[in-house]
N, C-alpha and C positions, 0 to 999 in steps of 0.2 A: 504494500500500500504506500504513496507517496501523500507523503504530508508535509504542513510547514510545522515549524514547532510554536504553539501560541501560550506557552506556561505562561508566562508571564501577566494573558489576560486572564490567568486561575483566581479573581478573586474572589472570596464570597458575595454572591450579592449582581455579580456581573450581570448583566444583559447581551447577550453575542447575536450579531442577527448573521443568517448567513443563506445566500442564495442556492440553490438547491439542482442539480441534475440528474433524475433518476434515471436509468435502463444507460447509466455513463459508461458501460464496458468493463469499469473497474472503478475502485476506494479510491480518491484523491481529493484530497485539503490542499487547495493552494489559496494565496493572497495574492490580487492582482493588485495594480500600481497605484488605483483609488484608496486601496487597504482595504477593498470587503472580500470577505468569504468567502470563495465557493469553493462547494462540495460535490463529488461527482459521486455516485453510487450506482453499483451491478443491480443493484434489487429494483423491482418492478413498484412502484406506488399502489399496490394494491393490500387488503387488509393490515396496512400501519407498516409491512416492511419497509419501505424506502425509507421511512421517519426512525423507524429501530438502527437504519442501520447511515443516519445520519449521525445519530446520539452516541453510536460506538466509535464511528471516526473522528464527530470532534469529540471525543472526552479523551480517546487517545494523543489529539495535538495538545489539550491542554493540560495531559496527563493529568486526570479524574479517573474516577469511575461512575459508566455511564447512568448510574443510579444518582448523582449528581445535576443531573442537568432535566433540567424539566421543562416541556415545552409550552412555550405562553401561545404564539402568536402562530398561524400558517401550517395545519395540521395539513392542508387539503391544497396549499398552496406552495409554491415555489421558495417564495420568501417567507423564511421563518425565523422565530424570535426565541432565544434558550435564555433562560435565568440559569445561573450555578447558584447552588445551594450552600 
């Protein structure tokens, strides 16, 4: 999986938004030159996986676990919004 490393936005409390691409081929967090998110995922947006398996890639860049991160905003949509806990 290629990721960037976002420890740093580990803090409690945070709000991460990050733009989303499901059926992406494969796992990849990168940050483009604006500084937003996107996330690519293999999984299909269908019964919660593309969202399960956003919350496992980024909790991995921000090294959590993904029981940490809780989704506010964009269940069903592209752009979504994680609180960390």
């Amino acid at each position: 999986m290629d990721r960037a490393d976002l420890r740093a936005l580990a803090q409690p409390g945070a709000r991460i938004a990050v733009r989303v691409t499901p059926r992406g081929g494969r796992d990849a967090l990168t940050v483009d030159q604006d500084g937003r998110i996107l996330i690519r995922v293999a999984a299909a947006p269908t019964d919660g996986k593309a969202n399960d398996a956003v919350r496992r890639v980024l909790a991995a860049a921000l090294g959590v676990a993904p029981s940490r991160l809780t989704l506010l905003r964009g269940a069903a949509a592209r752009d979504k919004l994680f609180l960390l806990d």
